[in-house]
C-alpha positions in Angstrom: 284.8 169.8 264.7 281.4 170.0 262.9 279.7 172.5 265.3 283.3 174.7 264.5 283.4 174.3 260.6 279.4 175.1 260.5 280.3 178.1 262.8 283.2 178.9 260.1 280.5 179.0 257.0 278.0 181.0 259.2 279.3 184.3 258.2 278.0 184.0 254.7 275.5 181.4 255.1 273.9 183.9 257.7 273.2 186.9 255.8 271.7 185.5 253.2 269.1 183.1 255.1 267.3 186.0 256.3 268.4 187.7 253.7 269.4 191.3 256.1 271.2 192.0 252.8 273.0 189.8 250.4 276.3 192.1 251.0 277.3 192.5 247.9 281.2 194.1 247.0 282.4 194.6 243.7 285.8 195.8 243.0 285.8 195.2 238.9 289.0 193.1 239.2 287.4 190.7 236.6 286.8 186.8 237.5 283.3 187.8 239.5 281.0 186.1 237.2 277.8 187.4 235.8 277.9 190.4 233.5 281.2 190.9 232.1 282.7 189.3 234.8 281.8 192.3 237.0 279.6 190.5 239.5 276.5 191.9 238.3 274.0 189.8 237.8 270.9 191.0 236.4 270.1 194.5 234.8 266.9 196.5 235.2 264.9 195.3 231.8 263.6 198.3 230.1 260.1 198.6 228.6 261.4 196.3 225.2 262.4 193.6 228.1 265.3 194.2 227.6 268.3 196.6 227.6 271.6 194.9 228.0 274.2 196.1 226.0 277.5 194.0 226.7 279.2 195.9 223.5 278.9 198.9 225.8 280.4 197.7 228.7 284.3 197.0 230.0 285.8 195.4 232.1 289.9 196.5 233.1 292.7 197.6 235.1 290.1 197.6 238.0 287.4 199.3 236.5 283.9 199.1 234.6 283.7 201.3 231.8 279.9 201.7 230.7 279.3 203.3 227.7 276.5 205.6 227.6 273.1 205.7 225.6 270.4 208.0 225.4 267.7 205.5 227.4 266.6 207.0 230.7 264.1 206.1 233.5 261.8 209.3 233.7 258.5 208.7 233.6 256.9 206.5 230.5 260.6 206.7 228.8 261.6 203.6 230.4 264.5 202.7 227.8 267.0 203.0 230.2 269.8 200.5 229.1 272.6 199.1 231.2 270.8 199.3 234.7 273.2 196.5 235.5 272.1 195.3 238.9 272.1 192.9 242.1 269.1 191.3 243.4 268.1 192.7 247.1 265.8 192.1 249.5 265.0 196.1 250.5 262.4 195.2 253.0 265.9 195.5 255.4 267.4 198.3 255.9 270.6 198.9 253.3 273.1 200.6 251.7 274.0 201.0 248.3 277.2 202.8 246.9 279.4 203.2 244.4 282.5 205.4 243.2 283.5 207.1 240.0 286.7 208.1 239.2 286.2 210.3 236.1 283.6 212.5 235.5 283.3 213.2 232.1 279.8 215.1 231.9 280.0 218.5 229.8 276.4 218.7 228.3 272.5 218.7 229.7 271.2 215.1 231.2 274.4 213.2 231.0 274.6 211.3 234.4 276.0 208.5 236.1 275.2 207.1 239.4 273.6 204.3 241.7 269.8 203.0 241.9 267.4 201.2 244.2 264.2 200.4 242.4 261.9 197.2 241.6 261.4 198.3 238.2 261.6 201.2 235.7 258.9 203.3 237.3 259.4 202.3 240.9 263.3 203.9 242.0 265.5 205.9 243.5 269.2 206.7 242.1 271.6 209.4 242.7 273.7 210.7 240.4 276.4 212.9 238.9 275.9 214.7 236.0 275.7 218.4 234.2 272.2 220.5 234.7 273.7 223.7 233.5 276.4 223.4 235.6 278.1 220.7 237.1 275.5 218.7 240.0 274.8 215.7 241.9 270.9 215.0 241.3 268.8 212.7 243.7 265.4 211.5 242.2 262.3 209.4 242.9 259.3 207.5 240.9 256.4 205.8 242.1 254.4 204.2 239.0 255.8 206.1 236.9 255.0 209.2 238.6 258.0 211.5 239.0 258.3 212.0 242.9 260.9 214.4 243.9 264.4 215.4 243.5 267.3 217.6 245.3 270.0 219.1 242.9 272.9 220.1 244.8 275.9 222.1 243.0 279.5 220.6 242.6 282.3 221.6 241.3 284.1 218.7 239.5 287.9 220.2 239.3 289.9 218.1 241.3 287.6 215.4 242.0 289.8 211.7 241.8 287.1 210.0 243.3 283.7 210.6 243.7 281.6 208.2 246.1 277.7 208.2 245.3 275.2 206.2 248.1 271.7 205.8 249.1 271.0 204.3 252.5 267.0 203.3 253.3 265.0 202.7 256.4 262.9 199.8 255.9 260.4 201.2 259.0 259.9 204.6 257.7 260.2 203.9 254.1 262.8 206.5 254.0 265.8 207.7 251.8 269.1 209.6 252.2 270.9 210.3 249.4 274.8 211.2 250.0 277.6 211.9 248.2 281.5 211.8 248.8 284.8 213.6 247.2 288.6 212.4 247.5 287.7 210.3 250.5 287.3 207.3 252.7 286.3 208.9 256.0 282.9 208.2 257.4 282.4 211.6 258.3 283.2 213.4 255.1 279.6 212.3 253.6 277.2 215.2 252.2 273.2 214.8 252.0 272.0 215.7 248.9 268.6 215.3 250.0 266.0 212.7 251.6 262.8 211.2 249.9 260.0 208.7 251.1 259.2 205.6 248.7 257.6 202.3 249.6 257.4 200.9 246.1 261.6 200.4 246.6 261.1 198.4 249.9 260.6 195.1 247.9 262.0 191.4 248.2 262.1 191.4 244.9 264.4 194.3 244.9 267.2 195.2 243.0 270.4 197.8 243.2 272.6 198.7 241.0 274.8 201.1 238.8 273.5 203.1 235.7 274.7 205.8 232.9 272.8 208.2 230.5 272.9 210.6 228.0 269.5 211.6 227.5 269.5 215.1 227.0 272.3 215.0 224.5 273.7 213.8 221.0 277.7 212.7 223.1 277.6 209.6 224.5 279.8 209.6 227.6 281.9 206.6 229.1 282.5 206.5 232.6 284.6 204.2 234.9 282.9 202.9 238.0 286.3 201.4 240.3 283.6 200.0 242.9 280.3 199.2 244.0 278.6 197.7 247.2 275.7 196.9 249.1 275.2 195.9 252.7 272.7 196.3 255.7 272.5 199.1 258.0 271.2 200.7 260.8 269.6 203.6 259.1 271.7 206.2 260.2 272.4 208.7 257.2 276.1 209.5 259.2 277.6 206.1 258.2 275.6 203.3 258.8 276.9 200.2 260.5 277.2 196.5 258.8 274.9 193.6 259.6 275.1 191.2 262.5 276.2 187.6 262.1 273.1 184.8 263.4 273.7 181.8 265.1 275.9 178.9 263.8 274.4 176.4 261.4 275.1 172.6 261.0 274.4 172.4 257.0 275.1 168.4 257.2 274.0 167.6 260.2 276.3 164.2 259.3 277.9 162.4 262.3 281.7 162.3 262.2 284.1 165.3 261.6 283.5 167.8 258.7 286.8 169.2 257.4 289.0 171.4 255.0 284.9 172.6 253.7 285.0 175.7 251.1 281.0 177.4 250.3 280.8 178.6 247.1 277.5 181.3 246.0 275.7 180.9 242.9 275.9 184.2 240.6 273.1 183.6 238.6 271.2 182.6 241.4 272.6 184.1 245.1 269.8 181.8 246.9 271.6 178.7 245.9 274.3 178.4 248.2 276.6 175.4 248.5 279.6 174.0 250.1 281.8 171.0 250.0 283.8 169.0 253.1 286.1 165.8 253.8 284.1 163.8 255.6 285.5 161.6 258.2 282.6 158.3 258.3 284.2 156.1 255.8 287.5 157.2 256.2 287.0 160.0 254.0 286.6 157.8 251.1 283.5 160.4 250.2 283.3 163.9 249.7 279.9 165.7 251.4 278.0 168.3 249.3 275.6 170.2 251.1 273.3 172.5 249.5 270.5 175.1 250.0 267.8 177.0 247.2 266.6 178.8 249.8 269.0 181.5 250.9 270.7 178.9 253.5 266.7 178.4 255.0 266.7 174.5 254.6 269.7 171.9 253.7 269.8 168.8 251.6 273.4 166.6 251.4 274.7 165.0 248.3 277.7 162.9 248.1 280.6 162.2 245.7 282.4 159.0 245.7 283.1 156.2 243.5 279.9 156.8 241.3 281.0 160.1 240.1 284.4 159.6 239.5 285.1 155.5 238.9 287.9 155.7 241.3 287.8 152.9 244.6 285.2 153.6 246.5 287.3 153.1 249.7 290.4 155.5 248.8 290.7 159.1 250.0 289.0 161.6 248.5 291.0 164.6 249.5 291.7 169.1 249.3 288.3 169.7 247.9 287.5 173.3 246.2 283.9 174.4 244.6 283.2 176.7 242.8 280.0 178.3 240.0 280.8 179.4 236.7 278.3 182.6 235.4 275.7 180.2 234.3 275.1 179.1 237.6 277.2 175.2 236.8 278.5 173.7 240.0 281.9 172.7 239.7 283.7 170.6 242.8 288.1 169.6 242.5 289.6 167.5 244.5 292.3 164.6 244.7 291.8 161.1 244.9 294.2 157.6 245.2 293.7 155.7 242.0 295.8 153.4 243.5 298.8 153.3 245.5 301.1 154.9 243.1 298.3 157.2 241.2 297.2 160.5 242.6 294.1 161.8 240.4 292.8 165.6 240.2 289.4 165.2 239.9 286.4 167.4 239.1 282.7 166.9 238.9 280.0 168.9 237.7 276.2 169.5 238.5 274.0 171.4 236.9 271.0 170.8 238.9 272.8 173.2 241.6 274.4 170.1 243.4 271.6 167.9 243.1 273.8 165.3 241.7 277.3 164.9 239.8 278.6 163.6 236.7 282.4 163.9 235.8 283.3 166.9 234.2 
């Protein structure tokens, strides 16, 4: 049963260990944590530091509405605000896309679209946006040094969804920049253009979703329904998702592991942890197991009678876990007071399940 439940974690624990892509997928459906509750984490600090405007951002009916400013990333502007982004490791190959569903852009520079980049003057983003005319723009920095960029000209009228990605090859250093209208198909994507940038092709990455209105007085709000990241193959006709590793034991406890839940840190996507009935002791503790590394290395911590002053030979039973936005470890569960008292318990760590203290 242990060898099985480990195998059953795998799947996540997997892709971040090596870290092929923390696959990311954000629907806007609130409750994600981080920004907003949209699941970002982290935004792309502009050259104050800063540059995260929460009055600016919303959060409904299944969409993130981000309210435009006039910060950009060209050059030594770097006062781009609401970069709001995911950390990646980009020295894999990857895929980053997103989808608009109103396209609000009627005067010069106003844009909205997706980025890969390790800081303000090291990126690549595609976007929508108005250069004249209605156009999806793809451009590149290196230091700060404006690198490229491919305009291609689309009509907005009758657009309901828009689909913006960029997929990189880590060997080559290259980029594809592609863009999608009214659809879901694989083979309906159209390059915009292709660029090479190593600075991008970082551990220390990040991706993420942006809006401006540099070139104009009207700020302009625009509703993002989705955005994603995952591994790839390369290939600029669809890509292909990453492949699942070899099971890991996280306890490597004797006995039977059951009923275990893994739960990812938001403010922190390294620490991973999970929780388990365990069967030594007749399931009179609850195992913790832990990792800071990406799921690299392991460390177990239990819960029993010393976090929650209950027998320490009843049943502790139907545990959950779960991390607030702040990166708090939370674990429920139920456990026999006695014979005729049935307790819902919950503990909390904030050492990222180093230990436990009732909640």
């Amino acid at each position: 049963m242990a060898d099985r439940i480990a195998g059953r974690v795998c799947a996540h624990v997997e892709t971040l260990e090596d870290r092929r892509l923390l696959s990311v997928a954000l629907d806007f459906n609130g409750g994600a944590g981080g920004i907003v509750g949209s699941g970002f984490t982290s935004i792309l600090a502009n050259n104050s530091g800063g540059g995260l405007l929460t009055n600016r951002l919303s959060l409904g009916s299944g969409k993130l509405s981000i309210a435009s400013t006039g910060g950009d990333l060209y050059q030594n502007h770097n006062n781009q605000d609401n970069a709001l982004a995911v950390g990646v490791d980009s020295t894999k190959n990857f895929v980053a896309q997103t989808r608009l569903t109103s396209l609000p852009f009627s005067a010069n520079w106003q844009y909205a679209g997706v980025f890969i980049a390790t800081n303000q003057d090291n990126y690549v983003k595609v976007q929508a946006g108005y250069i004249g005319a209605p156009a999806i723009q793809f451009t590149s920095e290196i230091g700060g040094v404006f690198q490229s960029t491919s305009l291609a000209p689309v009509s907005f009228a009758g657009v309901n969804t828009l689909d913006l990605r960029l997929v990189g090859d880590a060997t080559t250093h290259a980029i594809t920049a592609q863009y999608r209208i009214n659809s879901d198909s694989d083979a309906n994507w159209v390059n915009v253009g292709n660029t090479t940038n190593g600075s991008i092709f970082s551990a220390a990455g990040k991706t993420g979703i942006l809006t401006t209105n540099v070139g104009s007085a009207a700020s302009v709000t625009v509703p993002f329904e989705s955005f994603n990241v995952s591994g790839a193959t390369g290939s600029t006709s669809g890509g292909s998702p990453f492949s699942v590793g070899p099971n890991i034991n996280t306890s490597t406890a004797a006995g039977n592991q059951v009923e275990m839940k893994i739960a990812i840190n938001p403010a922190n996507p390294n620490n991973i942890a999970t929780v388990a009935e365990s069967s030594p002791n007749a399931g009179a503790a609850l195992l913790v197991t832990r990792s800071n590394d990406g799921g690299k290395t392991w460390s177990n911590t239990p819960i029993n009678a010393a976090e929650d002053g209950c027998p320490s030979t009843t049943n502790r039973m139907d545990p959950s876990i779960a991390f607030d936005a702040f990166g708090n470890l939370y674990v429920a569960y139920l456990v026999a007071k006695s014979r005729t008292e049935i307790r819902v318990m919950v503990a909390k760590s904030t050492n990222n399940g180093a230990s436990f203290t009732p909640a």
